[in-house]
C-alpha positions as CSV (number, residue, x, y, z in Angstrom):
1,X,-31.3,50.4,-1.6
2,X,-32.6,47.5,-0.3
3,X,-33.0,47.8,3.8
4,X,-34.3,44.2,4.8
5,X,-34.9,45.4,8.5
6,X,-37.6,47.5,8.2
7,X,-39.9,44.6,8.2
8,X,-39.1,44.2,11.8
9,X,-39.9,47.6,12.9
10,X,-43.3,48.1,15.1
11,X,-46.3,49.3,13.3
12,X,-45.5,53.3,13.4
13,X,-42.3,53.7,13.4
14,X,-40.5,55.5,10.0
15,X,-37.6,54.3,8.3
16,X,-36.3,57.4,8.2
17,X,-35.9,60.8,10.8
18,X,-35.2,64.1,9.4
19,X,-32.3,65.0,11.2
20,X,-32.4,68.2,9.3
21,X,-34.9,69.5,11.7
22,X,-32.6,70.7,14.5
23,X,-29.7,72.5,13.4
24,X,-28.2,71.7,17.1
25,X,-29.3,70.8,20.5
26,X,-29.6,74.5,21.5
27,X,-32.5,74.8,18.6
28,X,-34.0,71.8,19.9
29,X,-33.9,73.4,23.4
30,X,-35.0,76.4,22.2
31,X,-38.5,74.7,21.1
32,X,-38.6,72.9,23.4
33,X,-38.5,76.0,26.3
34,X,-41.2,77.6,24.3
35,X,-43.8,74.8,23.6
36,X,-43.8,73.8,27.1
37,X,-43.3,76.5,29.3
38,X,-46.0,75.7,31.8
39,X,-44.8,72.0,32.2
40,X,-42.2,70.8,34.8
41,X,-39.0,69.8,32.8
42,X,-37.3,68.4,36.1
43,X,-37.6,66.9,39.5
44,X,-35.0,66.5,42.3
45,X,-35.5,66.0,46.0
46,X,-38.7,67.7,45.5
47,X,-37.9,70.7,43.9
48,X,-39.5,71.2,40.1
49,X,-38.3,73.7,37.6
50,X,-40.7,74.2,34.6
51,X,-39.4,74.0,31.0
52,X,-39.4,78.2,31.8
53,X,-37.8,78.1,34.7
54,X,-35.2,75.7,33.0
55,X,-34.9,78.3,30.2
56,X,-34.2,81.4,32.6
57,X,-31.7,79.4,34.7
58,X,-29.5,78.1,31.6
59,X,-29.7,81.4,29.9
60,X,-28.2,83.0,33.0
61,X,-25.4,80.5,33.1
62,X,-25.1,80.9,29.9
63,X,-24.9,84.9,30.5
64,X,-22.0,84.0,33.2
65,X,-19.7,81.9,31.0
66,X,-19.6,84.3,28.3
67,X,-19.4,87.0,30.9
68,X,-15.8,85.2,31.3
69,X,-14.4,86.2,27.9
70,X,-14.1,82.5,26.6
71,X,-14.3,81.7,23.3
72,X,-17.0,79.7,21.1
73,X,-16.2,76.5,21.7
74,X,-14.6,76.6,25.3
75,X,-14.6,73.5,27.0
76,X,-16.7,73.2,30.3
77,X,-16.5,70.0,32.1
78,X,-19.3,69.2,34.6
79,X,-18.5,67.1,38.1
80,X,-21.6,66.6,39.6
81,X,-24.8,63.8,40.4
82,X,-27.6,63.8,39.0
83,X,-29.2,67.3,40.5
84,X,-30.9,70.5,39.2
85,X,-27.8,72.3,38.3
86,X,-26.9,69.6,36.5
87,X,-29.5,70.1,33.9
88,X,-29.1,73.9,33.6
89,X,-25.2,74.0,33.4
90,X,-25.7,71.3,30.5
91,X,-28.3,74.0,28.3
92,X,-26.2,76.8,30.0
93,X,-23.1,75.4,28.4
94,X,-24.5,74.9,24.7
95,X,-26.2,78.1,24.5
96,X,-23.2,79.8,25.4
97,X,-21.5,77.8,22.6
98,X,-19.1,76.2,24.0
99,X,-19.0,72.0,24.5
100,X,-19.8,70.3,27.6
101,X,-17.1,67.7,29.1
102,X,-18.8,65.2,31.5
103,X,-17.0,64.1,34.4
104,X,-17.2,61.4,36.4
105,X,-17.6,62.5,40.3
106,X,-16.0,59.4,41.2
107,X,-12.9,59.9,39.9
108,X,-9.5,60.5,42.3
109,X,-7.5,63.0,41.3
110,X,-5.0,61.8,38.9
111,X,-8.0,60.3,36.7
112,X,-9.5,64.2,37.2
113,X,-6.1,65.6,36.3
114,X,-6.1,63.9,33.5
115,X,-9.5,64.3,31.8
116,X,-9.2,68.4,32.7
117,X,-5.8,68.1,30.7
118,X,-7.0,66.1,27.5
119,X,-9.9,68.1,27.4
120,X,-8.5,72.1,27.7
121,X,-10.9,72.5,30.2
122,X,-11.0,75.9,31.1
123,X,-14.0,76.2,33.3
124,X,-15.6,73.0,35.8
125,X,-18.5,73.1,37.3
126,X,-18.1,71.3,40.9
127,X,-20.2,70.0,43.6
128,X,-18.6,70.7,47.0
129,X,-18.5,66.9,47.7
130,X,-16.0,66.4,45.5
131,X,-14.1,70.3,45.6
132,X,-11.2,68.5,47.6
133,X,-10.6,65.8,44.7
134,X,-10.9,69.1,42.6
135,X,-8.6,70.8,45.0
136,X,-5.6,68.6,44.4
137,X,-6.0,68.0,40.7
138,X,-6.4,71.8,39.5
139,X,-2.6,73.1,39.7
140,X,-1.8,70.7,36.9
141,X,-4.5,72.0,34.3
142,X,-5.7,74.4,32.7
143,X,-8.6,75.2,34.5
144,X,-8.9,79.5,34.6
145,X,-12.6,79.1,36.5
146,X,-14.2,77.1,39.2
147,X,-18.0,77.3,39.9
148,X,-18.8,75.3,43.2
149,X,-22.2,74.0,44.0
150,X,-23.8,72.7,47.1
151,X,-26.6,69.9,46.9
152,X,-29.3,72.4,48.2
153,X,-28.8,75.5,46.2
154,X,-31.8,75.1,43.6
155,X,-33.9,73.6,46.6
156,X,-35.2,76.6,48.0
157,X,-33.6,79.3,50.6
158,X,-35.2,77.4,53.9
159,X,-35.2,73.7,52.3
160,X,-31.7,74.5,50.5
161,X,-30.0,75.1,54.0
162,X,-31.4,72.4,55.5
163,X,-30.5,70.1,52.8
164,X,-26.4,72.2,53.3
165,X,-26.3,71.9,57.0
166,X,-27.2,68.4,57.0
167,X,-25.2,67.4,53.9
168,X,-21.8,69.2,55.5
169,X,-22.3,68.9,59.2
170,X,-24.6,65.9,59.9
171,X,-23.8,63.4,57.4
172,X,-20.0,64.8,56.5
173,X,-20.3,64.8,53.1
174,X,-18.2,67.6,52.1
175,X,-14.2,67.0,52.9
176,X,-12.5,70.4,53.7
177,X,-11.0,72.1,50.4
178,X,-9.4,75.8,49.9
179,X,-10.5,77.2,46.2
180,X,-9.8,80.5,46.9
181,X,-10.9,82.2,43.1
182,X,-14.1,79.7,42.7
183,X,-17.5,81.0,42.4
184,X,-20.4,79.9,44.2
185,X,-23.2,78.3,41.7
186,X,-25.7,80.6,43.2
187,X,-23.6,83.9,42.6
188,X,-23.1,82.4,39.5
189,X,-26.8,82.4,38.5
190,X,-27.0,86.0,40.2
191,X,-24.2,87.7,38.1
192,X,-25.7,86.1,35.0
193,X,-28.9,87.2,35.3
194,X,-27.2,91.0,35.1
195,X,-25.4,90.1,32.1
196,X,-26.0,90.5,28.3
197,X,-27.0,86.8,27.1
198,X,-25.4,86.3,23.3
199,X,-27.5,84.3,21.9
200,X,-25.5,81.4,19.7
201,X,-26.6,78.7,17.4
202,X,-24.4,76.2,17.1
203,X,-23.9,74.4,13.5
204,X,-24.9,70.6,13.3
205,X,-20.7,70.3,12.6
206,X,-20.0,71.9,16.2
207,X,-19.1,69.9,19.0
208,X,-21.4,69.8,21.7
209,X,-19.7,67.1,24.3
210,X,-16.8,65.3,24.5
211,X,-18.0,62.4,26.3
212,X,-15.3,60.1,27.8
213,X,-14.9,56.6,27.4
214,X,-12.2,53.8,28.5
215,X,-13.8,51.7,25.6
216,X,-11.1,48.1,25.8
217,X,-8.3,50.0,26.3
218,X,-8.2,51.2,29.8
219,X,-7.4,54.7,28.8
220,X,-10.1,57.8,28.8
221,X,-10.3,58.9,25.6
222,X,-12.6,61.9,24.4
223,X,-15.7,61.0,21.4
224,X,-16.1,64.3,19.8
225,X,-19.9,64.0,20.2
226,X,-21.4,66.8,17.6
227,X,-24.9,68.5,17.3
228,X,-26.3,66.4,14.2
229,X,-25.1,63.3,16.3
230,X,-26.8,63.8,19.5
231,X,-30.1,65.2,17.8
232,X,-29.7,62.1,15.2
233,X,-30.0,59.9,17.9
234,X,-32.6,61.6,20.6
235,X,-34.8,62.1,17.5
236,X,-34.8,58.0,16.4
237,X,-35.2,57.4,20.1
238,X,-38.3,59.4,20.0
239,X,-39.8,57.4,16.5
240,X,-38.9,54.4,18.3
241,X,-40.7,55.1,21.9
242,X,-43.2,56.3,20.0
243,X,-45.2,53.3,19.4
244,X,-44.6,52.5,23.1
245,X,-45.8,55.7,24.5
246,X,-49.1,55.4,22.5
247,X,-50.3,52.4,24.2
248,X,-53.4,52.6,25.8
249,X,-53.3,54.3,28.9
250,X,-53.2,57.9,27.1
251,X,-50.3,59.5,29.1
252,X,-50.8,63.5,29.6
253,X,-46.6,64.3,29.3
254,X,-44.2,61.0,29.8
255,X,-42.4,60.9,33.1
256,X,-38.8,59.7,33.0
257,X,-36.8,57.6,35.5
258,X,-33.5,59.6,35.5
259,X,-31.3,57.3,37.9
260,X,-28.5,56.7,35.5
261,X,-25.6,59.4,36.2
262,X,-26.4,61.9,33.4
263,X,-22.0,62.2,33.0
264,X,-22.4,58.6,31.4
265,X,-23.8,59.2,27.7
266,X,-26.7,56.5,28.2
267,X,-28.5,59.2,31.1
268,X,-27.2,61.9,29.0
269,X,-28.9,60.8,25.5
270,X,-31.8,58.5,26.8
271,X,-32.9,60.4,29.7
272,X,-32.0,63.9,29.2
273,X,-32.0,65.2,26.0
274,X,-35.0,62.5,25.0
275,X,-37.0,64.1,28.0
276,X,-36.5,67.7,26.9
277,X,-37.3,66.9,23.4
278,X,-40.6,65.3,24.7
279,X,-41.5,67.6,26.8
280,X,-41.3,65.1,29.5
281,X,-40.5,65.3,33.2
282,X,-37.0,63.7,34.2
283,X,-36.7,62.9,37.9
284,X,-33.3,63.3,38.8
285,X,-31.7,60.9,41.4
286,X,-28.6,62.0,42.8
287,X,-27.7,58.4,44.7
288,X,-29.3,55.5,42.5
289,X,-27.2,53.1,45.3
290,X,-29.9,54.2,48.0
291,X,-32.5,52.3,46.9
292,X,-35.6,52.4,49.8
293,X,-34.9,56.1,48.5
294,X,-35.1,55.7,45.0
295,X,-38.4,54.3,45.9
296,X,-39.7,56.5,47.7
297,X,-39.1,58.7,45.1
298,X,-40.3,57.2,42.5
299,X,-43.3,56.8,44.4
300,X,-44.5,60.2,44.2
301,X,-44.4,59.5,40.4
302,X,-46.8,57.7,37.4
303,X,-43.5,56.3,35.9
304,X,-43.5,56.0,32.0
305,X,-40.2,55.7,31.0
306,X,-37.2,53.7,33.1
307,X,-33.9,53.1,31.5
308,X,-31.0,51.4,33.6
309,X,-28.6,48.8,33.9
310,X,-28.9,45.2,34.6
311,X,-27.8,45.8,38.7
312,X,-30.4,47.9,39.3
313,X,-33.1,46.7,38.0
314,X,-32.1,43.7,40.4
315,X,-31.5,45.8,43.2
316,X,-35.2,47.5,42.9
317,X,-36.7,43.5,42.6
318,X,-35.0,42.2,45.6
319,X,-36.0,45.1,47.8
320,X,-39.1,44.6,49.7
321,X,-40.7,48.1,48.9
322,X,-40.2,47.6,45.3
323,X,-43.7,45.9,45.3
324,X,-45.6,48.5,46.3
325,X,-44.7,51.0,43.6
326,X,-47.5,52.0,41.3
327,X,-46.0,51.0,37.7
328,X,-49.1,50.4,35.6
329,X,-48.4,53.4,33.8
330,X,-45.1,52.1,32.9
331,X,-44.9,52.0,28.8
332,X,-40.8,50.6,29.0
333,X,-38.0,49.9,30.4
334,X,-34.8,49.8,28.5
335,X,-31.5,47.8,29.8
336,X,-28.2,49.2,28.5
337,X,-24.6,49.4,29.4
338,X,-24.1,46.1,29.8
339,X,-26.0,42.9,29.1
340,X,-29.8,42.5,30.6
341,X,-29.4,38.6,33.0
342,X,-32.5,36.3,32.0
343,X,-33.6,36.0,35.8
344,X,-33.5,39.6,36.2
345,X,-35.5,40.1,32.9
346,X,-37.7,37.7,33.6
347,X,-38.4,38.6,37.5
348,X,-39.3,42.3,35.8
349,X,-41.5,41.3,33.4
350,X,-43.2,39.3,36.2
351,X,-43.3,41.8,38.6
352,X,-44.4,44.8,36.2
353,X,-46.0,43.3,33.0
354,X,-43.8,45.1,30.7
355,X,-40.6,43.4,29.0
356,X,-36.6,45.1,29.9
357,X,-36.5,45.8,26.4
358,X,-32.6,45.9,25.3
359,X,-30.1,48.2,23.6
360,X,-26.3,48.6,22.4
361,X,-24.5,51.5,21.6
362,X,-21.3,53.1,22.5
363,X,-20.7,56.5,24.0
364,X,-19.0,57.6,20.4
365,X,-22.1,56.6,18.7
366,X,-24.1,58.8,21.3
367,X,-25.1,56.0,22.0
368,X,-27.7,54.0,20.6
369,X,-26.9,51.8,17.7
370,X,-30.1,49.0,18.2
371,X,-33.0,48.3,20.3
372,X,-34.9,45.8,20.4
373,X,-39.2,46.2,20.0
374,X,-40.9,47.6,22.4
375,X,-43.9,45.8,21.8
376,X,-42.6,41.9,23.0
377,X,-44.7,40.4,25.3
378,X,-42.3,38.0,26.9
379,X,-38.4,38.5,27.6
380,X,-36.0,35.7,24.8
């Protein structure tokens, strides 16, 4: 079979991945945990958990949800920012063998109503912020268990309450809401680390999200995202950074920008599960809108890796502390979700020497269908 685009792949990349590696995610986890123990796996509001610490925590959520009696399979949706929890509900989830339903925390509660519906959802995994939204859209669904999370809870017991105090009583974050039967992420954690973890590997064939999209039609609908697909795709994003990544400065482990909301498949796919399988360190940004935060952030950081959309790469430019961020480390930057602007490209690769280097995909292709080389040295 002829394939007359190889001769435009960089130097080191195959033609081919062998998807046959990772029987699912949860294996590719799994390896993951193990090989890389020592190294921080995530970042937020700094807080680290190791790839070890990341391996307790979502084995103990993992312990709770089958602790509940569901069945393989049992759909779990997940209504929160970009935070710690976030990370170990979504390995939590698929070692417990059931599929993960991303939510947007956005949505108002007939949108919530309806995803919960479409999906069976039988468990959700909340932050407080949103509870009330949560509150008025649960009678209608199916929903049998609610695990509520505050921002602070994997910050630490005297930084954690802080973080709470502030969050509820300072800032008002947190509208009142009555969920009388929910569980409290925390005691969550607690009663799973007493319980008898199952271990479960999935089968490439098993669905690990279903990952909602409006597509052109205005209507949510529900990709049935399985194992072989999402490894397919983190594994040829891997043989495609790869020739980035290698570029002289060595880097020591790859440090990823993770500002995209991980319920959006891009975050999900390109941040998350391409950071685990790295071994990398993903830096989780709960509010990508506050950017002098993101920035200060980020500035605690050698960034390597920084995929985002189009307004915020020109948000970070015209902000006057963008400048004095350290990005010589940077090996790309990769626009998606919607089309890069020249100016903005342009402005980037003036401002950090490296190129916005472009994909397409779609969430039911999980996502990414092309990229463009990472090796251009000027933005067309």
């Amino acid at each position: 079979m002829q394939r007359p685009w190889l001769k435009n792949y960089p130097p080191g990349v195959p033609a081919e991945v062998d998807t046959s590696r990772y029987s699912s995610l949860v294996a590719m986890f799994e390896e993951s945990f193990k090989a890389n123990a020592d190294r921080d796996a995530c970042v937020c509001m700094g807080k680290t958990l190791t790839f070890a610490e990341l391996d307790a925590a979502s084995r103990a959520f993992a312990a709770f949800l089958q602790g509940k009696g569901l069945k393989r399979g049992a759909r779990v949706a997940i209504m929160m920012p970009n935070v710690l929890q976030y990370a170990v509900a979504i390995a939590g989830i698929l070692r417990a063998g059931m599929t993960g339903v991303n939510v947007n925390p956005l949505y108002k509660p007939r949108e919530l109503e309806f995803q919960l519906k479409d999906c069976g959802a039988e468990v959700i995994v909340v932050l407080e912020n949103f509870a009330s939204v949560l509150q008025e859209a649960l009678p209608a669904t199916g929903v049998k268990h609610v695990v509520v999370a505050s921002l602070g809870d994997m910050l630490g017991m005297v930084k954690g309450m802080v973080v709470n105090t502030v969050v509820r009583h300072i800032k008002k974050m947190v509208p009142a809401y009555t969920l009388p039967s929910a569980t409290m992420f925390n005691d969550a954690m607690a009663r799973g680390r007493s319980l008898p973890f199952t271990r479960i590997e999935p089968g490439p064939d098993d669905i690990a999200f279903l990952q909602y999209t409006g597509g052109t039609t205005g209507v949510a609908k529900g990709a049935m995202l399985l194992h072989r697909n999402l490894v397919a795709n983190v594994l040829q994003l891997v043989a495609w950074n790869e020739p980035m990544v290698s570029i002289p400065p060595v880097i020591d482990q790859i440090v990823v920008v993770t500002a995209l909301p991980l319920y959006h498949i891009f975050a999900l796919t390109a941040c998350f599960l391409f950071g685990i399988r790295a071994g990398g360190l993903c830096i989780l940004i709960p509010n990508p809108r506050d950017i002098r935060g993101l920035i200060k952030e980020l500035s605690h950081f050698k960034v390597n890796f920084f995929p985002a959309v189009n307004t915020l790469y020109n948000a970070l430019l015209n902000h006057p502390d963008f400048a004095k961020l350290d990005l010589s480390m940077l090996k790309a930057a990769v626009g998606g979700g919607m089309a890069v602007q020249k100016g903005v490209a342009e402005a980037w690769m003036k401002a950090t020497g490296k190129p916005i280097v472009e994909g397409y995909g779609l969430s039911e292709t999980s996502p990414v269908l092309t990229c463009n080389r990472g090796d251009i040295t000027e933005w067309t």
